[in-house]
C-alpha positions as CSV (number, residue, x, y, z in Angstrom):
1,X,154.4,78.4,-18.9
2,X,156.7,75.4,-18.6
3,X,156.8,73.5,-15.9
4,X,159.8,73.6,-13.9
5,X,160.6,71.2,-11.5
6,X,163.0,71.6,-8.3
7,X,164.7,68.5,-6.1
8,X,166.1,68.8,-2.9
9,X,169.7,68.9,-1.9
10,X,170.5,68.5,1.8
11,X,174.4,70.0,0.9
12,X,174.9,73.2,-0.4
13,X,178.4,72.2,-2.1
14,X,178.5,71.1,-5.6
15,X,178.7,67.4,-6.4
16,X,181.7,66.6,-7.1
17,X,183.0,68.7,-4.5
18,X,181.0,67.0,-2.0
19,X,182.0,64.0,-3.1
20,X,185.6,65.1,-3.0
21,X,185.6,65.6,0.6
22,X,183.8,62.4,1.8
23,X,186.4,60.6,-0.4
24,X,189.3,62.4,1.8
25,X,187.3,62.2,4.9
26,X,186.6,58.2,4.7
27,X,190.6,57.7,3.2
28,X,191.5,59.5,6.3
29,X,189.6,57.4,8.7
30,X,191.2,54.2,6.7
31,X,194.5,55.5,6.8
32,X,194.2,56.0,10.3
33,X,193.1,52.7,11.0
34,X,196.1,51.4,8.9
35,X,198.6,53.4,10.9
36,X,197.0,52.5,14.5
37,X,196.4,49.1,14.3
38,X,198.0,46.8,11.2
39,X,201.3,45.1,11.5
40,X,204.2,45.0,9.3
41,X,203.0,44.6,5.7
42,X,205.1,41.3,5.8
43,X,203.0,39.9,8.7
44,X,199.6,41.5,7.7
45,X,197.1,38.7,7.8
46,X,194.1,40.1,5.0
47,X,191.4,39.8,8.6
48,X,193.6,42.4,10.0
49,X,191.8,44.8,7.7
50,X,188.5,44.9,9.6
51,X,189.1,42.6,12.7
52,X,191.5,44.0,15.6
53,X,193.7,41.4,18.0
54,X,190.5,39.8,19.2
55,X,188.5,39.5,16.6
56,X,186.2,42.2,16.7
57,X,185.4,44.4,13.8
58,X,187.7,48.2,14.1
59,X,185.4,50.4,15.7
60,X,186.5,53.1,13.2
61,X,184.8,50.7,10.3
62,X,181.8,50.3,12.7
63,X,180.7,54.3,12.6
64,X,182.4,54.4,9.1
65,X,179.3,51.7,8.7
66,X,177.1,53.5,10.7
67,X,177.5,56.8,9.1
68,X,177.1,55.4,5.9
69,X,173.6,53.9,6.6
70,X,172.3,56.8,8.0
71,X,173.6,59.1,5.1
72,X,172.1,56.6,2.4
73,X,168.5,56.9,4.2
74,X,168.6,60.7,4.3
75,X,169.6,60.6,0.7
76,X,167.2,58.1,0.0
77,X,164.3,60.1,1.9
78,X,165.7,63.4,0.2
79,X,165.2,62.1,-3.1
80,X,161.5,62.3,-2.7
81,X,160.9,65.9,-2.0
82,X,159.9,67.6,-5.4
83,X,159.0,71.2,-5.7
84,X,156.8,71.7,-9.1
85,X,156.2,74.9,-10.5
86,X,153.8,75.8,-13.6
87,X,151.4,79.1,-14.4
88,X,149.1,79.0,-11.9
89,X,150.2,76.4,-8.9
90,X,153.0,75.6,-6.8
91,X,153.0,72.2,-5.5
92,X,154.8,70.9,-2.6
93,X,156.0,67.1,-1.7
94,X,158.4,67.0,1.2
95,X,158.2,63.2,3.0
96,X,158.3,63.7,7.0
97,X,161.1,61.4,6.9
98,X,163.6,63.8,5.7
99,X,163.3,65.2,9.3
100,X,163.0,69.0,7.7
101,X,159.8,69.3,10.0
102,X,162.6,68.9,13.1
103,X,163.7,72.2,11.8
104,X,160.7,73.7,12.0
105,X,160.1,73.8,7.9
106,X,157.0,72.4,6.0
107,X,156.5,68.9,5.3
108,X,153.8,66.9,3.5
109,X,151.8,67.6,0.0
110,X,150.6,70.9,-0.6
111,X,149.2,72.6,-3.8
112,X,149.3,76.6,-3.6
113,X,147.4,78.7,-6.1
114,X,149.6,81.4,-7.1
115,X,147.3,84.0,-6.3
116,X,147.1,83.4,-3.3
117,X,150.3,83.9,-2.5
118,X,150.4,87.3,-0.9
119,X,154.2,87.9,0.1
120,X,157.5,85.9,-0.6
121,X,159.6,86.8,2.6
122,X,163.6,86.0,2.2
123,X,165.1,85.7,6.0
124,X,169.3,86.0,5.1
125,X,171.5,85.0,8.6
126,X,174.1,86.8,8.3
127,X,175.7,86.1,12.2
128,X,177.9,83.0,11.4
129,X,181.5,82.8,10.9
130,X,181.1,80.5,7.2
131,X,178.8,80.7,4.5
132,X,177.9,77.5,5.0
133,X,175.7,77.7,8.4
134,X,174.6,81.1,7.3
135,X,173.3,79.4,4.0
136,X,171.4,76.8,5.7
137,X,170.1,78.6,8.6
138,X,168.5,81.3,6.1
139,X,164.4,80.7,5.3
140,X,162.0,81.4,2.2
141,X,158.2,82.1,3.8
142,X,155.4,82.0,1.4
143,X,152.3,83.9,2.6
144,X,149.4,82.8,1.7
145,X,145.6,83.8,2.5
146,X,145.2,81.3,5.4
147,X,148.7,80.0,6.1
148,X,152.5,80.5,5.8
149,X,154.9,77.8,4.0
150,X,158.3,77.8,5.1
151,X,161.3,76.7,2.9
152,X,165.1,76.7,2.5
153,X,165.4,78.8,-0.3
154,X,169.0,77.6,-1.4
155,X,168.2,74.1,-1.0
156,X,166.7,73.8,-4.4
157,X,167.6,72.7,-7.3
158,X,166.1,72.9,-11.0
159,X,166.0,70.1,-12.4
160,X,167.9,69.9,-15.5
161,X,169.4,73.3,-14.8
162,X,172.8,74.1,-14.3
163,X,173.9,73.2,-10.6
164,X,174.2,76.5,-8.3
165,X,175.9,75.3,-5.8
166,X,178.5,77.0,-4.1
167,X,182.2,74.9,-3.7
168,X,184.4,74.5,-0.5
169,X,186.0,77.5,-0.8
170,X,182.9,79.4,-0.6
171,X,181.5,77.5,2.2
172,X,183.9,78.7,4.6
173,X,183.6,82.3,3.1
174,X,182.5,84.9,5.5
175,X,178.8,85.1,4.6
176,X,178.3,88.7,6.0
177,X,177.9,90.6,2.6
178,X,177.1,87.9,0.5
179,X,174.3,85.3,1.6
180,X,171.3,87.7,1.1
181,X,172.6,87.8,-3.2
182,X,173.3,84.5,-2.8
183,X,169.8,82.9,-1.4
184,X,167.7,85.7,-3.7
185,X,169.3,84.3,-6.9
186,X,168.5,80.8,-5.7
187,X,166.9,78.8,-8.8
188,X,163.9,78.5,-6.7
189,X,163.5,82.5,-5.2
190,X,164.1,83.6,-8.8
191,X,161.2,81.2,-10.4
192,X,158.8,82.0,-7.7
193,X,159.3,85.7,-7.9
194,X,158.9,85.7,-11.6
195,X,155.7,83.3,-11.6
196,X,154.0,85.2,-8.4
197,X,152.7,87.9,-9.6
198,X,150.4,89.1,-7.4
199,X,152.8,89.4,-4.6
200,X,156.3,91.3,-3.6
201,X,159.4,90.3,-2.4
202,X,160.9,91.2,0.6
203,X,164.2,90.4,2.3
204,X,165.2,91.4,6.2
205,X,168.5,90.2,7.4
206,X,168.6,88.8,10.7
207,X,172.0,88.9,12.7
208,X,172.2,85.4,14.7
209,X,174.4,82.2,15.4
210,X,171.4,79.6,14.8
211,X,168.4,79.0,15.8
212,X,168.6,78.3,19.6
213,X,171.6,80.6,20.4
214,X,169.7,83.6,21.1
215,X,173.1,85.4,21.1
216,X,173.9,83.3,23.7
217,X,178.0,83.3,24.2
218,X,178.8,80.0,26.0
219,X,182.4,81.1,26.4
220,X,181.7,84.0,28.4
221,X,179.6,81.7,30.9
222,X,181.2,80.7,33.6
223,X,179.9,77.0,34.5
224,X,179.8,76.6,30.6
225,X,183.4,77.2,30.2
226,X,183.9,74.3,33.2
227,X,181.8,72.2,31.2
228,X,183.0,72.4,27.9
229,X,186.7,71.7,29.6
230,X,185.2,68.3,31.4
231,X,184.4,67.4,27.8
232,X,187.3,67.9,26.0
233,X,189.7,66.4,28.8
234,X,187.4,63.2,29.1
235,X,186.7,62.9,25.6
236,X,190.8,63.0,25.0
237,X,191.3,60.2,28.2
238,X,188.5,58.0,26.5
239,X,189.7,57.9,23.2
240,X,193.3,57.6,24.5
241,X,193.1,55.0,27.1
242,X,190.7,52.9,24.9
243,X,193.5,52.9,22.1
244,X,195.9,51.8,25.0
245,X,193.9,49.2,26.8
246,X,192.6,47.1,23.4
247,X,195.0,44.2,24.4
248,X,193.1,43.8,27.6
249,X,190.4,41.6,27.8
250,X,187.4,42.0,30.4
251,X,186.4,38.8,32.4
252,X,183.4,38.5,34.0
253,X,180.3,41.0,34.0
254,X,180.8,44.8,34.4
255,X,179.2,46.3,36.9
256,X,176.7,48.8,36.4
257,X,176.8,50.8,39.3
258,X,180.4,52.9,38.0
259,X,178.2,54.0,35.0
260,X,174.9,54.8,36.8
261,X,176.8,56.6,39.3
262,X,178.9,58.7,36.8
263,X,175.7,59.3,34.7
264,X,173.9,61.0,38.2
265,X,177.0,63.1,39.2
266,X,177.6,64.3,35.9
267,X,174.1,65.4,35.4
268,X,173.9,67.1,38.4
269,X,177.2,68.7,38.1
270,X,175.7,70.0,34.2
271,X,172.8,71.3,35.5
272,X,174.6,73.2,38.6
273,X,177.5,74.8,36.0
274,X,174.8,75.2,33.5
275,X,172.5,78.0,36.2
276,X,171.8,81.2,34.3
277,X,172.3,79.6,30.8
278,X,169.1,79.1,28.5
279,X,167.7,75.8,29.1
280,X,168.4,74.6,25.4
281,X,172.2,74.9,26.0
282,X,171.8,74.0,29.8
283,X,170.6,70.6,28.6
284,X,172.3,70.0,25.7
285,X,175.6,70.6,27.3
286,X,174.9,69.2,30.5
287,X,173.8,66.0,27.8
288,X,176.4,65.9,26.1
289,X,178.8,65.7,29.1
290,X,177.0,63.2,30.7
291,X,177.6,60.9,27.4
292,X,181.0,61.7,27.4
293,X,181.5,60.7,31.0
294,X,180.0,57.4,30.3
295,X,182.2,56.4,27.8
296,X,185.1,57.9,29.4
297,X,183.9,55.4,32.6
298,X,184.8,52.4,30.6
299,X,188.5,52.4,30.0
300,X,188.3,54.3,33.5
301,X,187.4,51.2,35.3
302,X,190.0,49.1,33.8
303,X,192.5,51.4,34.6
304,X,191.1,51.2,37.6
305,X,191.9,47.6,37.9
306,X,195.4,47.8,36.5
307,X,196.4,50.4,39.3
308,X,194.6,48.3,42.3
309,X,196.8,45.0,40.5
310,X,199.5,46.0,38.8
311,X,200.8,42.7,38.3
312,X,199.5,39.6,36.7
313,X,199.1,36.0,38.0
314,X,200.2,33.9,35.4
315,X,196.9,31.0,35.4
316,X,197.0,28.1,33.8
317,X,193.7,27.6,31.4
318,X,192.7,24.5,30.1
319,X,191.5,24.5,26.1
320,X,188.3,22.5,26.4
321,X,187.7,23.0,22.2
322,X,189.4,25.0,19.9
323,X,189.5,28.4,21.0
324,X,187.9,27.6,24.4
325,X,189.2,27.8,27.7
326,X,188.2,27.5,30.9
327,X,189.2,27.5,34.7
328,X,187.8,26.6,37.7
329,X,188.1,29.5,39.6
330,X,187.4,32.4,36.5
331,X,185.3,33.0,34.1
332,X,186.1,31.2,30.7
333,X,187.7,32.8,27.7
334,X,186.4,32.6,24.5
335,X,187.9,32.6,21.4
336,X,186.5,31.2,19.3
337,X,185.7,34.5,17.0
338,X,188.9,35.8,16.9
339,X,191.2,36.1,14.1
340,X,194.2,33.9,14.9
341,X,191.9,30.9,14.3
342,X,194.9,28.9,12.6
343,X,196.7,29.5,15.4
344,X,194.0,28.1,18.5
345,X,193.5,25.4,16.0
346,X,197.5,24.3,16.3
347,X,197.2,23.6,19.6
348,X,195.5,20.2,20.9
349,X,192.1,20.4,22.8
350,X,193.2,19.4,26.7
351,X,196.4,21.6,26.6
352,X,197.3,24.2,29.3
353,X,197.7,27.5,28.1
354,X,199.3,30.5,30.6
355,X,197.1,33.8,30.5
356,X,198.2,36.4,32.8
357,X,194.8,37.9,34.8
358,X,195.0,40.6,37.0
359,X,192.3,40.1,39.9
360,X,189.0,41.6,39.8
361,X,188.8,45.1,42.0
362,X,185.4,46.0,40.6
363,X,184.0,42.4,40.5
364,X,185.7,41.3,36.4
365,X,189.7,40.4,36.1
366,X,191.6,41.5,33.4
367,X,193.5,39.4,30.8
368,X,196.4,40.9,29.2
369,X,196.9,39.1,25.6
370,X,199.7,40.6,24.7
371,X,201.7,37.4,24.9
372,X,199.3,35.3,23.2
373,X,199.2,37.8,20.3
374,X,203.0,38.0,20.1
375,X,202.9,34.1,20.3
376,X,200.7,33.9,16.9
377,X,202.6,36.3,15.3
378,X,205.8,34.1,15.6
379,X,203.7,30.9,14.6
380,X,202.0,33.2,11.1
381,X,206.0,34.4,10.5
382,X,206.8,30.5,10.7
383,X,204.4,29.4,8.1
384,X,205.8,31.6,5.5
């Protein structure tokens, strides 16, 4: 017998498909950010790509970046898990760094004689809504003499094979009928029945919504229902009034008490709503809305600071170097990183330059550059 060899795929789609939809997924997230935040195409200055009004890189590229990393490292760590499959042994190499163990499959090296392989078990899931999570939720169990290997059976791949795969329709296909075929004509299910003599294959469906749900409805909760609510408003007031307030600039230190007191009353309101729920979905919720609450607190406390002063002093900095300014009575503003550096660098050092601050209410003030980005506009639309 031939040697057949299987790698690993962590996505059920095909290739190109899957390739397809992270192309329109990252053009999306760069199409927003050229709607949101660039100018005029006359007045686009080439920073403005990756740099907002201050200088900072978009946040939007920042998890585009992030996202990117981690999915090259998964890949990466996926590309070592081979499967190899002659007349007598299976052998197993899954590297813990794939995180599969997290999911309660087997990792490490392991060579199985294929007689001792007493029973190849197929567990189809068959309770999602998409083919997708029913796909990878579904398990291949090898029983051996003394212990039980646990698998994804559609995972698999044969190696120069053709690619089995499902596309994006079929993902989002209900999986009721279908996933138990699909998984037991898996490249991998059919190989290991055929070169397994000695043992039978069985199949029993199992009617769930993942592994921790336990049929677990968290709409028809009560406390859940609250909770999932406080999520979506302050998700929707964070995102929102962080895209509002990005021509505001924080002087001074935040405090820490806001976020350290929003973090304790929202994990004690979570855990309160979240009585008579199974503790994984108590905590993950009541988690999750305490993350969300955080970073809803941020734009919160500047808000916070425009209500208590509406209105702006106008005070007078003084540029001590290019970019730099600084005032006796607040902190100093800083520059110096931004992306209007032509424009800092047109004025002379020593020169007095207006910022309107509205005073601290939570112990930092609050610059409003609008003006001074409207100001460097006119100077870029001069130089052309």
């Amino acid at each position: 017998m031939v040697k057949r060899h299987f790698r690993y795929s962590a996505s059920i789609l095909k290739t190109g498909q899957l390739l397809g939809a992270l192309g329109a997924l990252m053009a999306f997230m760069l199409g927003s950010l050229l709607l949101l935040e660039l100018p005029n195409l006359s007045e686009m200055n080439p920073a403005q790509i990756y740099r907002d009004d201050r200088g900072n890189v978009h946040f939007e590229l920042q998890i585009l970046a992030i996202v990117s990393l981690i999915g090259a490292l998964v890949a990466a760590a996926n590309r070592k898990v081979k499967v190899t499959l002659d007349s007598e042994t299976l052998s197993i190499k899954i590297p813990k760094l794939t995180g599969l163990g997290l999911m309660g499959l087997t990792t490490g090296e392991h060579r199985i004689p294929l007689h001792t392989i007493r029973k190849i078990e197929l567990t189809p899931v068959t309770g999602f809504r998409n083919m997708a999570q029913a796909i990878q939720q579904s398990r291949l169990s090898l029983v051996t003499d003394s212990k039980t290997y646990l698998l994804q059976p559609y995972n698999f791949l044969r190696v120069g094979g053709p690619d089995h795969r499902m596309g994006l329709a079929g993902a989002f296909g209900k999986p009721k009928a279908r996933v138990e075929t699909m998984i037991s004509e898996a490249p991998l299910v059919r190989a290991l029945s055929e070169a397994a003599i000695e043992a039978h294959v069985t199949s029993t469906p199992v009617d769930r919504t993942g592994p921790l749900a336990k049929h677990f409805n968290l709409l028809k909760h009560r406390g859940m229902v609250v909770q999932l609510s406080l999520l979506a408003g302050l998700g929707l007031y964070a995102l929102t009034d962080y895209l509002l307030l990005t021509n505001y600039l924080i002087l001074g230190d935040l405090p820490m008490w806001p976020f350290v007191s929003v973090w304790l009353l929202a994990s004690a309101m979570g855990i309160r709503l979240g009585r008579g729920a199974p503790g994984a979905e108590k905590l993950g919720v009541a988690a999750m809305l305490c993350i969300v609450a955080v970073a809803a607190t941020y734009p919160g406390i500047q808000r916070y600071t425009l209500i208590v002063s509406p209105e702006p002093a106008p005070v007078a900095y003084k540029m001590t170097e290019t970019a730099h300014f600084e005032h006796s009575s607040y902190p100093a503003i800083d520059q110096r990183s931004s992306n209007i550096e032509e424009y800092w660098q047109s004025l002379e050092p020593g020169t007095d330059v207006v910022f309107p601050v509205h005073k601290p209410a939570l112990g930092f003030a609050l610059v409003d550059m609008s003006p001074v980005y409207e100001k460097s506009r006119a100077f870029y639309r001069a130089r052309k």
